[in-house]
N, C-alpha and C positions, 0 to 999 in steps of 0.2 A: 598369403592365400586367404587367411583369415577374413584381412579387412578387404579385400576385394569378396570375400562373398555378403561380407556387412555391409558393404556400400551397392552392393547390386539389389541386395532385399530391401534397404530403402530407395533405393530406385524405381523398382516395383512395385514395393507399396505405394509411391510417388504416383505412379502412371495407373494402377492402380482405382485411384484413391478419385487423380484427373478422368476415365472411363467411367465410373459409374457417376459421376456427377453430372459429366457430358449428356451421359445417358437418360437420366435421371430427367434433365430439361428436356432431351427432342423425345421421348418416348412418351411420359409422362409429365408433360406442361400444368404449369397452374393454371387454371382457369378463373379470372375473375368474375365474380356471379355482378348479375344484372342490379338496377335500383329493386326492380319488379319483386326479383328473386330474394334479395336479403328482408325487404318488409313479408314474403309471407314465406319463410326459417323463421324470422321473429315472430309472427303471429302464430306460429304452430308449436301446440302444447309439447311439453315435456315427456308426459307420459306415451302420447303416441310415437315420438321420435326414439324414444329406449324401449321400449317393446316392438317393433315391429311387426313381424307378419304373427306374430305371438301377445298379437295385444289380447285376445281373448282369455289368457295364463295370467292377468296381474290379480293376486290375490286381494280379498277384500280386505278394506281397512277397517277398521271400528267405528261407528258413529260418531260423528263430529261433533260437537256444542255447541256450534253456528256454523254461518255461513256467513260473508261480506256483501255476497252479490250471488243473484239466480245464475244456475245452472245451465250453461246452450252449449258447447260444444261436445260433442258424441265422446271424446276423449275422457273428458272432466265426469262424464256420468258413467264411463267402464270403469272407473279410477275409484270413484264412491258406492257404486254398485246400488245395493235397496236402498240406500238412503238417500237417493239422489232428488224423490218427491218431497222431503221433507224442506220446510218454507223456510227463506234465509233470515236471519237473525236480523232484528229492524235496528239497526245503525245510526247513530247520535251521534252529529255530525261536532265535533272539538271545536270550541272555542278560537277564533284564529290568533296563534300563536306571535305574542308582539315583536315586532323585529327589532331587534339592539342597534346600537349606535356604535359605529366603525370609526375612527378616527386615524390616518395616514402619518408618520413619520417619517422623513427623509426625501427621498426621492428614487426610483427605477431608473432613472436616467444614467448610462456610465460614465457621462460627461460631467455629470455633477459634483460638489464639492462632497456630497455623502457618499459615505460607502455601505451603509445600510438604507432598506426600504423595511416600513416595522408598520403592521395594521392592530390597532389595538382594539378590542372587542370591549361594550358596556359589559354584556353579559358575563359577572365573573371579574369584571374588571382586567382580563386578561389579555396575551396574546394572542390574533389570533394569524401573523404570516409575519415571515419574515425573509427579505430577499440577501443578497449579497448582492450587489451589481456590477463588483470589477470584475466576479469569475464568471463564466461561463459554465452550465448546467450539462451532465454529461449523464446520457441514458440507463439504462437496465444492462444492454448491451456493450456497454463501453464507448459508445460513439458520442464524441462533443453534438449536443442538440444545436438546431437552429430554428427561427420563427418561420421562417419559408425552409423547409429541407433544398426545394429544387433552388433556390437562387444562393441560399447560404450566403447571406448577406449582414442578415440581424442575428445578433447570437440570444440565445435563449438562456436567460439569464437564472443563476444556483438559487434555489429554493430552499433555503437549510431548513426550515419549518413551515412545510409545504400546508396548504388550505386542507383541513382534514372535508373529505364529503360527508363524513358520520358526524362533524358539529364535535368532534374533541378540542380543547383549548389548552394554550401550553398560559406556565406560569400563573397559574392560578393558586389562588388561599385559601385554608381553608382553618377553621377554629375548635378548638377543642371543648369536651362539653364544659360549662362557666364552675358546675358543682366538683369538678377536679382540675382546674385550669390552676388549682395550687401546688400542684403535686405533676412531677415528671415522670406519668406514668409508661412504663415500656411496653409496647405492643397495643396501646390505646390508639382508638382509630379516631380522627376527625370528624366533625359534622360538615354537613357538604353546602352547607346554606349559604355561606361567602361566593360557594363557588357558582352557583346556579341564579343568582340570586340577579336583577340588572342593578350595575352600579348607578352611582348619580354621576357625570360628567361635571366638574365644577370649573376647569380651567382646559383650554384644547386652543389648538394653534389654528389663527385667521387667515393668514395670509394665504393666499393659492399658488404663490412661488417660494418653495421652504427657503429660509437665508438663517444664519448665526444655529442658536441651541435652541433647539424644539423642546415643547413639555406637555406635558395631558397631565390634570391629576383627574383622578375618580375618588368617589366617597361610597362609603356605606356605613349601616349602624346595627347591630348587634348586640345584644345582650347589655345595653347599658355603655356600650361603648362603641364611639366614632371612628374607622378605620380610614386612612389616607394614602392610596397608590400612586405614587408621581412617576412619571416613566418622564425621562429628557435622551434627547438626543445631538449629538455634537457634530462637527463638519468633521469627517476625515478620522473618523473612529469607530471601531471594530464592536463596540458596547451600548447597551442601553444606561442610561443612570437609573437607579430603580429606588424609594424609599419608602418602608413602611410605617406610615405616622398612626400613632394608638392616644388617645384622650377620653375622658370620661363624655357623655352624651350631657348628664346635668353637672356641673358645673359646684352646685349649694351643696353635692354629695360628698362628703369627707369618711367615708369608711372607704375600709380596703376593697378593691376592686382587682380580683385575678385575671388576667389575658393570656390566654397562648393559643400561639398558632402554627400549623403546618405552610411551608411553601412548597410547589410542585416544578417540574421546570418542563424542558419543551419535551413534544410529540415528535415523530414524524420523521426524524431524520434519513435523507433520501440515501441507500447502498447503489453506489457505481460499479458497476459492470458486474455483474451476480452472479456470472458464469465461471468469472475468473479471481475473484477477490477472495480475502482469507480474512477479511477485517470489516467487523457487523457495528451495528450497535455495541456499544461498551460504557459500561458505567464507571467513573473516574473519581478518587476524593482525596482530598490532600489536609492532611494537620500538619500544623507551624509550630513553632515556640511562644510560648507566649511572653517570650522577655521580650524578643525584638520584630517576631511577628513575620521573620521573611527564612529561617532556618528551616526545613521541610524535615518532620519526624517522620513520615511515611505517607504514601501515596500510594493508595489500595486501589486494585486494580479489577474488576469482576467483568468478565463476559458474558454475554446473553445466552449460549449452552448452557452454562452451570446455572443461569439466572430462570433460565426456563423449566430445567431439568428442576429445580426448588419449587420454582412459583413464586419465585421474588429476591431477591440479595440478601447478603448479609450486612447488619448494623455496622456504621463506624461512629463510633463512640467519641463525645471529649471528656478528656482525660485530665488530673488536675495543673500538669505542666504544659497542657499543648490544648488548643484548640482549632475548629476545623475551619478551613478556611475556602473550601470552593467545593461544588458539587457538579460534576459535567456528567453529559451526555458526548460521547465520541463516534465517528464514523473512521475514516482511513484519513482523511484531508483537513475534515474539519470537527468542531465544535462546538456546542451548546452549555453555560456555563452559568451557576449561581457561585457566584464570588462575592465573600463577604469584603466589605472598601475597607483600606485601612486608616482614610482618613477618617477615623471618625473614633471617640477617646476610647471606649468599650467596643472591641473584636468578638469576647469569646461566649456569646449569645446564643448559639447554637448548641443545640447538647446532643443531637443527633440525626444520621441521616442515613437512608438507603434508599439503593435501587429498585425497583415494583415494575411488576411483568403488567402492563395497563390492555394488551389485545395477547391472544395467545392464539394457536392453528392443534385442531385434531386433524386427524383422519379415518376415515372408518366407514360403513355401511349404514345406508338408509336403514330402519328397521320398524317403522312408524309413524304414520301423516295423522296424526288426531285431526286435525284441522288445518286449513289456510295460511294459521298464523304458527304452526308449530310444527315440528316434527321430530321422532327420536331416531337417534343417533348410536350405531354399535360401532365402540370406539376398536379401532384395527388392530389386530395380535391381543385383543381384549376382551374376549365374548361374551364376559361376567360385567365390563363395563358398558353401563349407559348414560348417553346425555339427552337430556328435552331442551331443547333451542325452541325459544321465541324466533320469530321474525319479524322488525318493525316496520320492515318493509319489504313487503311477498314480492318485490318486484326482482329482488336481487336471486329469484328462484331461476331468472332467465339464462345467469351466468354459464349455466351448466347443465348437463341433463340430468334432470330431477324427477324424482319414482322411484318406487320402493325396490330395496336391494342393490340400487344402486350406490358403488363407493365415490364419496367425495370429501373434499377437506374443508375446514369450516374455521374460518377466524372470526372468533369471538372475542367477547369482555364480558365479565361480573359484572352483574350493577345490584345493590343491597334492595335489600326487600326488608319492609316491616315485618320482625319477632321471624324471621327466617333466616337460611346462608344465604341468599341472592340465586338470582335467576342467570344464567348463563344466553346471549342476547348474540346472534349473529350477526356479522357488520358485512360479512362477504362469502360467495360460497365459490369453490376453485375444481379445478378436474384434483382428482387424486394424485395422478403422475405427476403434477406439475407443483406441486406443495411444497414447501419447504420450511422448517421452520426460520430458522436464521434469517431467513428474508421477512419473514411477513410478522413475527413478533417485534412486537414495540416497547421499547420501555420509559421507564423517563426515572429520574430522582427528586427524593422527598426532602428536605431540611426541616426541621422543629427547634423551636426555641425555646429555652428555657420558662418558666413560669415568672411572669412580668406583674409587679403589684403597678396598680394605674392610680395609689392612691392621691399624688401629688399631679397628677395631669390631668389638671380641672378644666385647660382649655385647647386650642393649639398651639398657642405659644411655649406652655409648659407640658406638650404633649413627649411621649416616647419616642425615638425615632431609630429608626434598624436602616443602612446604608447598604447597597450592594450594587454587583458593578453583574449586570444582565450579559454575558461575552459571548457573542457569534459571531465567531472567524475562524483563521487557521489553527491546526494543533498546535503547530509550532511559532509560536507569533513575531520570535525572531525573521522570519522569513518577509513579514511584512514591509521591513524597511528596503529592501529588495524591489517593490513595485516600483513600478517606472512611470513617468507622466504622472494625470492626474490621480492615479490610484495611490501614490506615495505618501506614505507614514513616516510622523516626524520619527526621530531617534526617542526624545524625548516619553512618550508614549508608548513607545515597542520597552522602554526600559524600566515605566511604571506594570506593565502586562508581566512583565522578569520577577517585579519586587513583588508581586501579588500572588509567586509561584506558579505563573500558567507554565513557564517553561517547562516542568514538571509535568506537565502533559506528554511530552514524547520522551526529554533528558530524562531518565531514572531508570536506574534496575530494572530487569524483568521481572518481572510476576514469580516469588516460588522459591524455595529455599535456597538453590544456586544462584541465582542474581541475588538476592538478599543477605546470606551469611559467607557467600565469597568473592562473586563479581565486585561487591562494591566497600567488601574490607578491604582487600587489597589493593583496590582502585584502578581496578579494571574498565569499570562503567567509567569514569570517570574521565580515562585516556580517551575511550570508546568517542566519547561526547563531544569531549576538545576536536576528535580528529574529525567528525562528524560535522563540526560546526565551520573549522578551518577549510573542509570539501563545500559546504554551504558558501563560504568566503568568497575560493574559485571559480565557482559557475556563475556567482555573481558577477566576478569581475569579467569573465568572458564574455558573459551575455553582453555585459555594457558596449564590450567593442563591438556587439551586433551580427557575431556572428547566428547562425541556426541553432537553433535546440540539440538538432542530434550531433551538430559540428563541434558544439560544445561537450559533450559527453564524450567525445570524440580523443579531443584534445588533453581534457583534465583527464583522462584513462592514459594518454601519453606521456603528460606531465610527472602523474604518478609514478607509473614505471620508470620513467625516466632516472626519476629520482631515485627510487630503490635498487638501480643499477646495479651499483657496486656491492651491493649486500649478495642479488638475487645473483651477480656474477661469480661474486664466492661460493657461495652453495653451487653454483654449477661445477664450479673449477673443482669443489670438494668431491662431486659425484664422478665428473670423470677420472679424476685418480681414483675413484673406487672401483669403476669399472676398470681399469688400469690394472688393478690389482688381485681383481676374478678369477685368472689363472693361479695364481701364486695359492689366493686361496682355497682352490677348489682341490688342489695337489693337498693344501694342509686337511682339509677334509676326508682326502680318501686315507692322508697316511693317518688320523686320531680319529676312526671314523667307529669306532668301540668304546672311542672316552672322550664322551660330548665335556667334559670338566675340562679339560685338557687342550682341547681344539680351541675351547674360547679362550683359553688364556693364550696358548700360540697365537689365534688370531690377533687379539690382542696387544703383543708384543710386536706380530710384525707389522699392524698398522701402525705403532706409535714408532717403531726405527722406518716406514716411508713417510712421516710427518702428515697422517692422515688421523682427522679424529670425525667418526661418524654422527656423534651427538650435533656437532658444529651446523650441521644442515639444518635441524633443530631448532638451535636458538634462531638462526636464521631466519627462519620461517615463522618464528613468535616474534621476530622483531618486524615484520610486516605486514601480519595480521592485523594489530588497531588500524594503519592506515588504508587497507583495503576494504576493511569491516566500516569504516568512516564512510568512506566513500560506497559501499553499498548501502548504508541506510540514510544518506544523503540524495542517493535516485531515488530511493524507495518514497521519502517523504517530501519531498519536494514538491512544493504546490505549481512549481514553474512549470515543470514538464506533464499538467495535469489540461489534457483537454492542449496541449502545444503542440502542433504537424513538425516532423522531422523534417519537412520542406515544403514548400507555397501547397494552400489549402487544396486547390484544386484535385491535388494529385490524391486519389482514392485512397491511399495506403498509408499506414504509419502517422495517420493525423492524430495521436492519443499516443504519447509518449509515456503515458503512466497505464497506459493496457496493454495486452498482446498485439503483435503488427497488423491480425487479421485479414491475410491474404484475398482470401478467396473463402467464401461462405459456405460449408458444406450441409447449410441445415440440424434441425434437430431429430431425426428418422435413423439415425442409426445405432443401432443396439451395441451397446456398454461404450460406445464414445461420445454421442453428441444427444442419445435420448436424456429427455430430464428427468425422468427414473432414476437415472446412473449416476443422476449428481452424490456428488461425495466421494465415490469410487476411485482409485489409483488408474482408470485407465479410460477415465471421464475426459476427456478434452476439448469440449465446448463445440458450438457451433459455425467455430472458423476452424480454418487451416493455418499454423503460422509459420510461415517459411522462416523467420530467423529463427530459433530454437535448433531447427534443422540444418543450419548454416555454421551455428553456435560447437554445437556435438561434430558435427564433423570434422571441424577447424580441433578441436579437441581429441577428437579420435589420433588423427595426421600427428597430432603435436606430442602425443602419447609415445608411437611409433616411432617418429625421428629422435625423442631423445632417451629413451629407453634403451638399454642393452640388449644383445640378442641374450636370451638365455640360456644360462649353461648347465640345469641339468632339468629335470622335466617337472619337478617341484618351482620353479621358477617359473617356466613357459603355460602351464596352470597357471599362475596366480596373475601372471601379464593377459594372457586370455581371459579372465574372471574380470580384470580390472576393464576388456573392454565393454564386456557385456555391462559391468556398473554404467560405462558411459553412456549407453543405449539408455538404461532406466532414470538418469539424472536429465536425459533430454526429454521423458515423460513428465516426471518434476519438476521442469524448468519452462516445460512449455506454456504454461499460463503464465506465466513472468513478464512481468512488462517490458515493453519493449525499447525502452529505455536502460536499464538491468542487461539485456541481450547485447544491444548494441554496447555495451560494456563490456561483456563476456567477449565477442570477437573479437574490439580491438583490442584487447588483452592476448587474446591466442597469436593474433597476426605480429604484433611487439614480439612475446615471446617466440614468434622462429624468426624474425628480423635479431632478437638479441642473439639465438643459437649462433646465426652466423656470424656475429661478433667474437665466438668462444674458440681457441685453437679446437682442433683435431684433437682427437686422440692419440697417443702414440704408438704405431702400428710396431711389434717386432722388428729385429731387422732382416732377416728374411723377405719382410716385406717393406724397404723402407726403398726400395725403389719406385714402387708404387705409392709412396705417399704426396696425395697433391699438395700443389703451391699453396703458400696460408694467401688467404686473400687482401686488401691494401688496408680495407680497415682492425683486420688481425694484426698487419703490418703494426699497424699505429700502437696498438694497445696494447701491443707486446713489449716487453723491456727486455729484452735477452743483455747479460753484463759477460755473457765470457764466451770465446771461440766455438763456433761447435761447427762439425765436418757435414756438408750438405748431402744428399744422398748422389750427385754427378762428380762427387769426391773435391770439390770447391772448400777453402775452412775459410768460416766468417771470422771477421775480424772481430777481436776485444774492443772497448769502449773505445770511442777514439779514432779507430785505425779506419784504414783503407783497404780495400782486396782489388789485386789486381788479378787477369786472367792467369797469369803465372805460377799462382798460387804463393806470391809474395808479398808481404805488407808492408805497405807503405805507410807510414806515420803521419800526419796531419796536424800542425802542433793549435790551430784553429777548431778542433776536432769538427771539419768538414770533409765531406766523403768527393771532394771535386779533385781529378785529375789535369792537371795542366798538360795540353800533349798540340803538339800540331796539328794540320791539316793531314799531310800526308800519314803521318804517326796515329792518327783517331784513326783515319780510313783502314789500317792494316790492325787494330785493335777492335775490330767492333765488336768483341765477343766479349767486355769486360764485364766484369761484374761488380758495382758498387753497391754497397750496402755498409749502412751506420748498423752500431752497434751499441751507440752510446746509452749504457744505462740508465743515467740522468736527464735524457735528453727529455724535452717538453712536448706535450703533443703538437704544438705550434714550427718545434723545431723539425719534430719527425715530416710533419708534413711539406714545411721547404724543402727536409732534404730529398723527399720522395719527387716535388716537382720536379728538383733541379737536376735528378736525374732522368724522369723521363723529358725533359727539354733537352738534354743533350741525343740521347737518343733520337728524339726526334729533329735533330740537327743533322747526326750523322746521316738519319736515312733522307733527308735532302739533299746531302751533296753527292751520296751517291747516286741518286736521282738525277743529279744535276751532271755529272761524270759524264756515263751512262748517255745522255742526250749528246754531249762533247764529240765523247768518240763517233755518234752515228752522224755528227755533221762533217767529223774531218773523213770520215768516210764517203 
């Protein structure tokens, strides 16, 4: 009764959920506004659009210090109120700003021998875009992008270090001041002159069709010394070459000359599907041994919550046994990485590195327009806090409705100010509701080098040189060799990415005292990884036969199972003798039901004289765990099923195997589910509908039900009730699950009642053993019965060996084959025999001949009486 009223209220919720969306379009249609209409929304001020019939209520603001530009629309002058005749500020028009020199890496093309496209910026010397061109780029929303959406033909290809529009640059350097570049001082901040600075371009690649290994180097000079950036890039590899060359600028100069410097790494990295993802930005750092350089001491893990809740990371330090050997940037998929190379004789150069929060998001209330170029800011749940925000560009006021009192979110960045803390600088202004931090803060990491005397590098030849391998690809780089066609990676190269510790990117402990002082003493993580990687093996090898993405996830959830058979059978066969054994115990209950000491020990004893041991289910169950934990973070990180359709592209559903299936689209208008308010919430679930989660829990509900006991006393029947309502709230937590992960979950549930009916019955009383049904053919098979037992139509099977004839006599077989030799007329007056093997030993291959070669007789017999039968109505 229960679950029929469970499954009617999600019915209804169902139908539901279909009615008001239905409704939602014929009542309340979108309207899309004209060309006419959106140019004058865009030409109408701010203040009049938030004030409405109450524009004449907007309080005055304070006198300005200028103005940009005279005063004309009616808006702007109730907004400035008496000071709206005072004359605008005469404006000195900037110098126009030199445009840098871009130079191109690789190629866009996914036909190409590159698998990087890499724009390097003069300004800075830096990066300033970097593509991937075998993956394909997938939205905000979780949807694989394309260049035309309507024809979906060209795919739009992953930006891992997308074009910032505010002019940020990744991998940039920057120098420390010259009068302490001898000393490794901690919390000392960089000068920014490297970074800002245009390099000089010395060597860049001619050709207009890239072929072999590309190079740029840039130059700059500094404080008495010459700096050298060589960026190269190779056919069919995931890295930039990167090296930093240090020499004196004069040469005749023989005293000590101190260098050190900061490197930064990329911006930008784009979050897939934001509605449903769990994994941001994350900053990653790995130290080695320094005997052999490839042992991993630890690999520190920091999140962008704790990073932002700080306002920047914490230090990883080298130590005098270990030093650090890469610094990433992570997203879910991929990666951005400074990797020190180890070809090269001195590794441990580096003495320190963190994480830095580089854009951050308030929220809060207008509460201040000084002027044009500024306004202050009451930060939210904050009253006592305030911020004044520049604006370097008053255009980005259009974002939003802007005027005073109004709440909006604002992502900004620091930028230092001469003999002050720096000015807080808007880059973007957002609706409030729609804010998040986790999305919209950026971070990136820093590496610093130890203090480098430059006194013997009088030229280039005898210059300094610091080697590092630039990595943007997958987390996991094992997976690389996996590509198929032109995207394939030698083995060779996926195995120097191993010695250099990227595998450490995903294979390691979790984060936290439990992964660290037990998961991976006892070697837990360890099994975890093997099984993980062995799961990676099989999709592989499936894919190769060509089958489908989701055909494959299909199969290896069969495979699995398949394999854990006889484990997952014994635990069954354990639980049904438990329930077997529910009456027996439920009598030792009521009779020791004043001496709970007493009861468990009865219990106790009488499970161990029926050969029943509880724990067994147990171990059971821990011996399947690595291999199904394998295999869930084997979908999870899988760049295969990223942006992959469960079937030909066409078909609108289930093209994003690593996001929700995304049914049907229910909008963001609805309160604590799909508003983005609600985000974060336990009962937030995005702006689709997804029907497997629902397909998922139900299959799970049923499977709950069929192989649970009925309960036998009302402490039980609570706790079976409790456990369904959990299943209702695991299908809330599972629903953003990708749907990849799902389509796992149900073939698991459908196996498991396919395996139930593999499992004998239960043994009913005999009271009721008239009513106990036939075992079915492949119960037949799997059963080994070794000695006589009485059928419930009073039939006794035979022992190993024997024969049953109707008679209820046995006949011996010294072949131990269940075939009676009888005649024509003698089968025709026997058709009611009964054969059945018994044989203990016998092989599934034997059971299964002898089960043909019984029903072929049978279906002998019933053709000759058939054929009788015809006989007689001729001689008639």
């Amino acid at each position: 009764m229960q679950n029929k009223k469970l499954i009617l209220a999600l019915a209804l919720f169902a139908v539901f959920m279909a009615v008001w969306y239905g409704g939602k379009i014929l009542l309340f249609p979108h309207r899309e506004q004209t060309k006419n209409q959106i140019e004058q929304q865009a030409l109408r001020p701010a203040a009049v659009a938030a004030a409405g019939q109450f524009v004449n209520l907007i309080p005055e603001p304070e006198p300005p210090e200028h103005f940009d530009r005279p005063v004309h629309h009616p808006a702007e002058k109730i907004a400035l109120g008496p000071w709206v005749d005072v004359p605008p500020a005469k404006v000195i028009a900037a110098p126009p700003k030199k445009e840098s020199r871009r130079i191109s890496l690789g190629s866009k093309d996914p036909n190409s021998n590159y698998d990087l496209f890499v724009e390097i910026d003069s300004r800075g010397g830096s990066v300033r875009h970097v593509v991937l061109n075998k993956f394909q780029a997938v939205g905000d929303k979780g949807q694989p992008e394309w260049e035309d959406p309507e024809t979906k033909k060209v795919r739009k290809l992953e930006e891992l270090v997308p074009v910032d529009p505010n002019g940020a640059l990744s991998y940039l350097l920057y120098h420390f001041d010259p009068k302490s570049a001898d000393k490794d001082l901690a919390g000392e901040q960089p000068l920014e002159t490297l970074g800002v600075m245009e390099w000089q371009v010395v060597e860049a690649p001619t050709s207009s069709e890239p072929t072999g290994t590309q190079r740029v180097i840039l130059q700059a000079r500094v404080g008495g010394v010459v700096i050298q950036k060589t960026y190269s890039l190779a056919e069919s590899e995931y890295h930039l070459g990167f090296e930093v060359r240090m020499f004196k600028a004069d040469p005749a100069d023989q005293s000590d000359l101190w260098f050190r410097y900061q490197l930064a790494g990329a911006h930008g990295l784009p979050i897939e599907g934001r509605w449903y993802t769990s994994t941001f930005r994350n900053a990653l750092f790995a130290t080695v041994d320094i005997g052999n350089g490839t042992t991993v001491i630890d690999r520190d893990f920091q999140d962008i919550r704790t990073i932002g809740l700080k306002g920047g990371g914490d230090e990883v330090l080298r130590g005098p046994d270990y030093f650090i050997r890469y610094a990433a940037v992570g997203v879910q998929y991929f990666t951005s990485a400074i990797v020190v190379d180890d070809k090269q004789e001195k590794q441990g150069y580096l003495t320190r590195a963190r994480p830095t929060l580089e854009t951050t998001t308030v929220k809060g209330t207008i509460s201040k327009i000084p002027d044009l170029n500024r306004f202050e800011l009451t930060v939210a749940d904050k009253t006592d806090e305030k911020i004044d925000f520049h604006l370097l560009d008053p255009s980005i006021t259009k974002e939003v409705v802007f005027g005073l009192g109004q709440q909006i979110g604002v992502l900004y960045r620091t930028e230092p100010t001469v003999g002050g803390k720096g000015r807080a600088v808007a880059i973007r202004l957002l609706p409030a509701k729609e804010t998040q931090p986790v999305f919209e803060n950026d971070i990136t990491v820093r590496v610093a080098t130890e203090p480098i005397n430059l006194k013997d590098a009088i030229d280039e030849q005898h210059a300094v040189v610091h080697k590092y391998l630039l990595y943007n690809g997958p987390m996991k780089p094992r997976l690389l060799a996996q590509l198929e066609g032109q995207a394939n990676v030698s083995d060779e190269l996926v195995i120097r990415y191993e010695s250099l510790s990227l595998n450490t990117l995903i294979d390691y402990h979790s984060p936290g005292w439990m992964g660290r002082e037990i998961s991976s003493r006892i070697g837990w993580t360890w099994l975890v990884i093997k099984m993980t990687n062995l799961m990676h093996l099989l999709l592989g090898l499936l894919r190769w036969t060509g089958l489908p993405y989701g055909l494959c996830i299909i199969c290896l959830t069969v495979m699995v199972r398949g394999l854990m058979f006889p484990i997952s059978r014994k635990a069954a066969m354990t639980n049904i003798k438990m329930q077997e054994l529910q009456p027996e115990i439920k009598k030792l209950k009521e009779k020791y039901k004043d001496d709970p000491q007493a009861l468990n020990m009865a219990v106790w004893q009488f499970q161990r004289k029926a050969g029943v041991n509880p724990l067994s289910t147990c171990w059971l169950m821990f011996l399947q765990m690595p291999i199904f934990m394998g295999l869930y973070y084997a979908l999870q990180e899988s760049i295969h099923f990223r942006a992959a359709a469960c079937w030909p592209t066409w078909v609108p559903w289930m093209n994003n195997l690593a996001a929700p299936d995304m049914l049907v689209p229910w909008g963001e208008s609805i309160p604590f589910i799909s508003a983005p308010e609600s985000y974060g919430s336990f009962f937030y679930l995005g702006p689709y509908f997804n029907i497997l989660p629902v397909i998922a829990v139900t299959l799970m509900i049923f499977q709950q039900k069929y192989t649970m006991p009925p309960p036998t006393d009302e402490q039980q029947a609570m706790q079976q009730k409790m456990m369904k309502y959990m299943m209702v709230f695991m299908g809330l937590m599972f629903y953003k699950v990708p749907s990849g992960l799902v389509l796992y979950f149900i073939a698991s549930s459908v196996w498991g009642f396919c395996e139930r009916k593999l499992l004998p019955k239960k043994k009913k009383p005999a009271a009721d053993a008239a009513e106990q049904p036939q075992e079915s053919f492949l119960q037949t098979l799997l059963s080994k019965p070794g000695t006589a037992k009485e059928t419930a139509s009073g039939v006794t099977t035979a022992p190993a060996g024997a024969v049953t004839v109707s008679n209820g006599n046995v006949k011996a077989d010294g072949k131990g084959r269940n075939r009676v030799k009888q005649g024509k007329n003698k089968r025709k007056n026997d058709r009611n025999v009964v054969v059945e093997t018994t044989d203990g030993d016998a092989s599934l291959f034997q059971r299964v001949t002898s089960w043909w070669r019984t029903r072929r007789e049978r279906m002998n017999d019933w053709w000759e009486k058939l054929r009788e039968e015809a006989q007689k109505k001729n001689r008639l």
